[in-house]
N, C-alpha and C positions, 0 to 999 in steps of 0.2 A: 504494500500500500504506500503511495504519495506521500511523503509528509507536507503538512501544508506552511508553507513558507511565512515569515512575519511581516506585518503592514505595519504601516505607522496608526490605524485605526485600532490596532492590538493594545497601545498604551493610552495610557491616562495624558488630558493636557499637560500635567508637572512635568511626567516622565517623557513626553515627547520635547517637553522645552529642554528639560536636563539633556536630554540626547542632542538636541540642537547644538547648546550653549559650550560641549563639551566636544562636541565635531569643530565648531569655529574655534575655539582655542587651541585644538590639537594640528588644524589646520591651519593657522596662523605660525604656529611652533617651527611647522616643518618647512616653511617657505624662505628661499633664501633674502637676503636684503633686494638683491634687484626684484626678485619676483613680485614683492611685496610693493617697493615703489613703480612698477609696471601696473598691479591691480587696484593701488590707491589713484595712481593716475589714472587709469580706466574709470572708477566709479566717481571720481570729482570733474572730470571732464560730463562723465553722462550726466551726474546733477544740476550742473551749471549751463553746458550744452542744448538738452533737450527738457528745457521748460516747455510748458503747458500753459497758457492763459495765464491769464496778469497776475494773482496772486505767487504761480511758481516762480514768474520772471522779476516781482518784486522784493521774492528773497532770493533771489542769487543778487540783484544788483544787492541788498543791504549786507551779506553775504562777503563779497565783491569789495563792497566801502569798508566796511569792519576790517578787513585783512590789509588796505592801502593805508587806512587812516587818513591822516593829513596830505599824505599823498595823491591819495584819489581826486581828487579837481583837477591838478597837473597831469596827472597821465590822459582823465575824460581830456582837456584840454590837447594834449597831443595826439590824441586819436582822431580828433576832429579835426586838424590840422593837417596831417597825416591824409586822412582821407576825404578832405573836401576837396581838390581838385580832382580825384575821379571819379567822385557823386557827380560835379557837374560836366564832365565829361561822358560819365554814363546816360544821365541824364539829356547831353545833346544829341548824342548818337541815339536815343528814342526815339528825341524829339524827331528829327531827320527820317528815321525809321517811319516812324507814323505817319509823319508825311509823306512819303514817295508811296506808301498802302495806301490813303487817300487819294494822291492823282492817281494811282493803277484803278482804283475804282471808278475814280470816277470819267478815268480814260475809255473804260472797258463800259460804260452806262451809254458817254456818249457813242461809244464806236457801235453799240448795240442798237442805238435811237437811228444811225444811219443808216444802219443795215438793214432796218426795218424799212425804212424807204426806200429803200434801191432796189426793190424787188418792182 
């Protein structure tokens, strides 16, 4: 006969926390120093990276400020510096973009309106 194998619904809530609490410690133990700043970097990048609607995005910025301190104005400050001239660069090349899909539209309405007549 099969013996039937163990689930985590076999324990109690405590016992499956203690099973938990006792897996992350043991796995924390066995991880070398890089492996460890490799998975910290993994998990603070995803916290920070992939907010959700304005509450997640307004604690990473507070987040964010807490760890610059007095710094943080000066660097927002350099980031905007940094990359306002290819916001508006991106921004012309749109603009330009959207434009020339407008005359192609409206190239193609008129060329449509004549060719109606010319039958």
């Amino acid at each position: 006969m099969k013996k039937k194998s163990i689930s985590y619904a076999d324990l109690s809530k405590k016992q499956l926390q203690h099973l938990k609490d006792l897996y992350v410690q043991k796995k924390v133990e066995c991880m070398s120093h890089q492996e460890l700043k490799e998975f910290v970097l993994e998990i603070i990048s995803h916290h920070i990276n992939d907010t959700i609607g304005k509450e997640e995005e307004m604690e990473a910025w507070k987040e964010i400020s807490d760890f610059y301190g007095d710094q943080f104005e000066i660097i927002i400050l350099e980031i905007q510096q940094k990359y306002a001239n290819n916001e508006s660069l991106q921004n012309y090349e749109e603009d330009t973009q959207e434009r020339r899909l407008e005359l192609l539209e409206k190239n193609s309405i008129d060329k449509a309106k004549q060719d109606m007549w010319n039958d």
